[in-house]
C-alpha positions as CSV (number, residue, x, y, z in Angstrom):
1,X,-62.0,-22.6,-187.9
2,X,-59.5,-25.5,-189.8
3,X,-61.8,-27.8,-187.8
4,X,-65.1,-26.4,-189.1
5,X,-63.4,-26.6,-192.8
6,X,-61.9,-30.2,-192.2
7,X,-65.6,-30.9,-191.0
8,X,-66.8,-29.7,-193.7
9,X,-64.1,-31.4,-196.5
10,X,-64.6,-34.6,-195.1
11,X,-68.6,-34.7,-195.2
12,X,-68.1,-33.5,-199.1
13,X,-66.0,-36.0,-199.5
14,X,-68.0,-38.6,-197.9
15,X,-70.8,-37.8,-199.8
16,X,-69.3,-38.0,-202.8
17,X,-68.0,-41.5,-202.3
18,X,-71.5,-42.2,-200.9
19,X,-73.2,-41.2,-204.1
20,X,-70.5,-43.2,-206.8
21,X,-71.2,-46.2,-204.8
22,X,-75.2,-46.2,-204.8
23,X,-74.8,-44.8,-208.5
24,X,-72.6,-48.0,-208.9
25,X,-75.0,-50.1,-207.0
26,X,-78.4,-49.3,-209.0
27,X,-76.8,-49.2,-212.6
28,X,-75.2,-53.5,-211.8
29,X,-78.8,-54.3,-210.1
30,X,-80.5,-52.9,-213.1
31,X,-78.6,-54.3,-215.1
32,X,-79.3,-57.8,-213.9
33,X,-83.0,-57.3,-213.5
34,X,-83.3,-56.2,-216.4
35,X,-82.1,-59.3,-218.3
36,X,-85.4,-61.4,-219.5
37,X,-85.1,-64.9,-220.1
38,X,-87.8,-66.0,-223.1
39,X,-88.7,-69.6,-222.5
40,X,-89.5,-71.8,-225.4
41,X,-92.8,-72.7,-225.7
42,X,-94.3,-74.5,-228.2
43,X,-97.9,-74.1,-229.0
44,X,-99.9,-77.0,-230.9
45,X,-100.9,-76.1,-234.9
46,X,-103.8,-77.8,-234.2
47,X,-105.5,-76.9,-231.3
């Protein structure tokens, strides 16, 4: 039975690591994607 519950603790606690690190992961890459760069461009007043 402590086995079962250590089991049991340890995938919790596994999870829980596992979900704060892809949480972590997503919020930095969406953070850089979602930077857009606006290039200059000069359009012609006549033409």
């Amino acid at each position: 039975m402590k086995t079962k519950n250590y089991l049991i603790a340890v995938a919790i606690f596994g999870g829980m690591l596992f979900t704060a690190y892809a949480a972590n992961t997503i919020n930095l890459d969406g953070q850089q994607s979602a930077k857009v760069e606006r290039s200059t461009i000069k359009v012609p007043t006549n033409g």
